[in-house]
C-alpha beads as a LAMMPS data file, in Angstrom:
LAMMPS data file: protein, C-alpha beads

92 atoms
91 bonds

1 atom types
1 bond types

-500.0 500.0 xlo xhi
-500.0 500.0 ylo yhi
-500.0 500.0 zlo zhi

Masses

1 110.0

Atoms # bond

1 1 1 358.433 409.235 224.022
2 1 1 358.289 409.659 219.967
3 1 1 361.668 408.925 219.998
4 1 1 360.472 405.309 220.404
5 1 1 358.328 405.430 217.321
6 1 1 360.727 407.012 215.249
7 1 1 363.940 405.659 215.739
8 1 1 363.988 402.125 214.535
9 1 1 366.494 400.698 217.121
10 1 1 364.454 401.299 219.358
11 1 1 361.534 400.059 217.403
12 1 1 363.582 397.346 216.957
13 1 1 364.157 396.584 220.596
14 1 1 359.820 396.966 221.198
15 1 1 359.272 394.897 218.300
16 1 1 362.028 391.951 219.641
17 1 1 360.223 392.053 223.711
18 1 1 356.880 392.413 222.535
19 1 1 357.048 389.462 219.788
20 1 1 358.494 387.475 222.002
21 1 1 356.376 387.958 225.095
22 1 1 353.423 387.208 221.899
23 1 1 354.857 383.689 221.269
24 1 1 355.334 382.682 224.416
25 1 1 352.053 383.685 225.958
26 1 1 350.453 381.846 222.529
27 1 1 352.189 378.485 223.334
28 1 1 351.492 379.087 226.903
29 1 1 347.827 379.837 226.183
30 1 1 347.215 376.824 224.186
31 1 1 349.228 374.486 226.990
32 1 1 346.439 376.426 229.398
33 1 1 343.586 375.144 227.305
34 1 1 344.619 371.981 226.621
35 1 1 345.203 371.276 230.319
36 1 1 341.403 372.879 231.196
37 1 1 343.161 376.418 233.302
38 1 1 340.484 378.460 232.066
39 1 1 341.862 381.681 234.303
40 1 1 345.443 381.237 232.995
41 1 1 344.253 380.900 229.581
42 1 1 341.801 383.940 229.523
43 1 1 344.463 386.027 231.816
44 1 1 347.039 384.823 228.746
45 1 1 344.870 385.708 226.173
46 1 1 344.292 389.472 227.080
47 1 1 348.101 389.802 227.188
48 1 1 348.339 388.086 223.899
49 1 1 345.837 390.491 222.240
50 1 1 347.851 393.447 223.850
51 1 1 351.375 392.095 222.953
52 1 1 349.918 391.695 219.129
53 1 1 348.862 395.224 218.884
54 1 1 352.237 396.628 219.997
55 1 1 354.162 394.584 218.041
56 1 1 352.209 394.994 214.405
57 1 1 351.840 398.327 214.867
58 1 1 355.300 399.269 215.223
59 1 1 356.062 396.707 212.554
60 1 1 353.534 398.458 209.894
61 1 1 355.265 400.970 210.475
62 1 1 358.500 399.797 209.713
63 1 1 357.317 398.749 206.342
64 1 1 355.686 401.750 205.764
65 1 1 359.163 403.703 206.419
66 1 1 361.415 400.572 204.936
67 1 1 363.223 400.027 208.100
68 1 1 364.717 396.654 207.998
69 1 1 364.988 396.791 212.220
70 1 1 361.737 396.400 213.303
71 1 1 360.820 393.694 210.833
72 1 1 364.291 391.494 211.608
73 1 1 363.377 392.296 215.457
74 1 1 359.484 390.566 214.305
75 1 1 361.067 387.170 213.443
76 1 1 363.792 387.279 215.553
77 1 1 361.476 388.172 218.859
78 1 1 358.986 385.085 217.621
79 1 1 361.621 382.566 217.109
80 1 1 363.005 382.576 220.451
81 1 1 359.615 383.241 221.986
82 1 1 358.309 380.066 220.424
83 1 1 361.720 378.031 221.422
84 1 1 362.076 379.064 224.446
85 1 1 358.075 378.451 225.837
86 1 1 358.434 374.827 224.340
87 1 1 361.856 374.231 226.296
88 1 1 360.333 374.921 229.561
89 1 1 356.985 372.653 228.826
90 1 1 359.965 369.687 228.467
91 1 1 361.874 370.675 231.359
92 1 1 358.634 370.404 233.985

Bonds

1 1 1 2
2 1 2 3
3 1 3 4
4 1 4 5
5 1 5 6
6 1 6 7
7 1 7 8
8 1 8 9
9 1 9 10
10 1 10 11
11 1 11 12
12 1 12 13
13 1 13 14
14 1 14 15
15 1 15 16
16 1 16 17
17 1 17 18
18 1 18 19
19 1 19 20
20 1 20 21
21 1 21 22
22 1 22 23
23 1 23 24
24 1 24 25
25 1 25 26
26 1 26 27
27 1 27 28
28 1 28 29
29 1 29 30
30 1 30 31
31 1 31 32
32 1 32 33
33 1 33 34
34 1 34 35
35 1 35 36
36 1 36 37
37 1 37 38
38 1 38 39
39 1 39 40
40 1 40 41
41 1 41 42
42 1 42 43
43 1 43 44
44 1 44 45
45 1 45 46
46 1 46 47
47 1 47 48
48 1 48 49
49 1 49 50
50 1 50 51
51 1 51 52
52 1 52 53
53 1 53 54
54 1 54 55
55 1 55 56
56 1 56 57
57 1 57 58
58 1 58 59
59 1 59 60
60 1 60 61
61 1 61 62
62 1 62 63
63 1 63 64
64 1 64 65
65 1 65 66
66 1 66 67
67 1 67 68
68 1 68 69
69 1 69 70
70 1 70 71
71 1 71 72
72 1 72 73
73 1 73 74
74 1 74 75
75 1 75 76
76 1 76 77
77 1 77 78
78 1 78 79
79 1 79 80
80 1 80 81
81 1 81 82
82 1 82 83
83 1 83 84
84 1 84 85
85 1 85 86
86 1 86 87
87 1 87 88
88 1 88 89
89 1 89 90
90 1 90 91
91 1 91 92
């Protein structure tokens, strides 16, 4: 298991699912509230807070250590969560 914290591919790869999973679940929360699904947006807002926590704290740690990984995996995971949660709002 600490081979997860302390390698930072691997860190990397948590970083990337988990920031990604946080975007997506953000734009999906806000399309719950807007729309009144208060279930779906309190059910998407516990996974929200738990996807955040993962993913900043094995990015503070990447800064900590100066591994570039983790922190490309940050912006990487948030862009395409962010794109691809908006591109299935259009397609419904």
């Amino acid at each position: 298991m600490f081979e997860y914290i302390t390698n930072p591919w691997w860190s990397a790869l948590i970083v990337l699912i988990t920031q990604f999973l946080f975007l997506y679940l953000r734009t999906k929360n806000v399309l719950y509230i807007t729309d009144n699904k208060t279930f779906l947006a309190v059910t998407t807002g516990a996974l929200i807070g738990l996807m955040w926590l993962t993913s900043v704290t094995f990015s503070i740690d990447a800064i900590a250590k100066m591994d570039w990984q983790p922190i490309a995996a940050y912006f990487i995971g948030g862009m395409i969560g962010t794109y691809y949660a908006m591109k299935i709002k259009q397609t419904k």
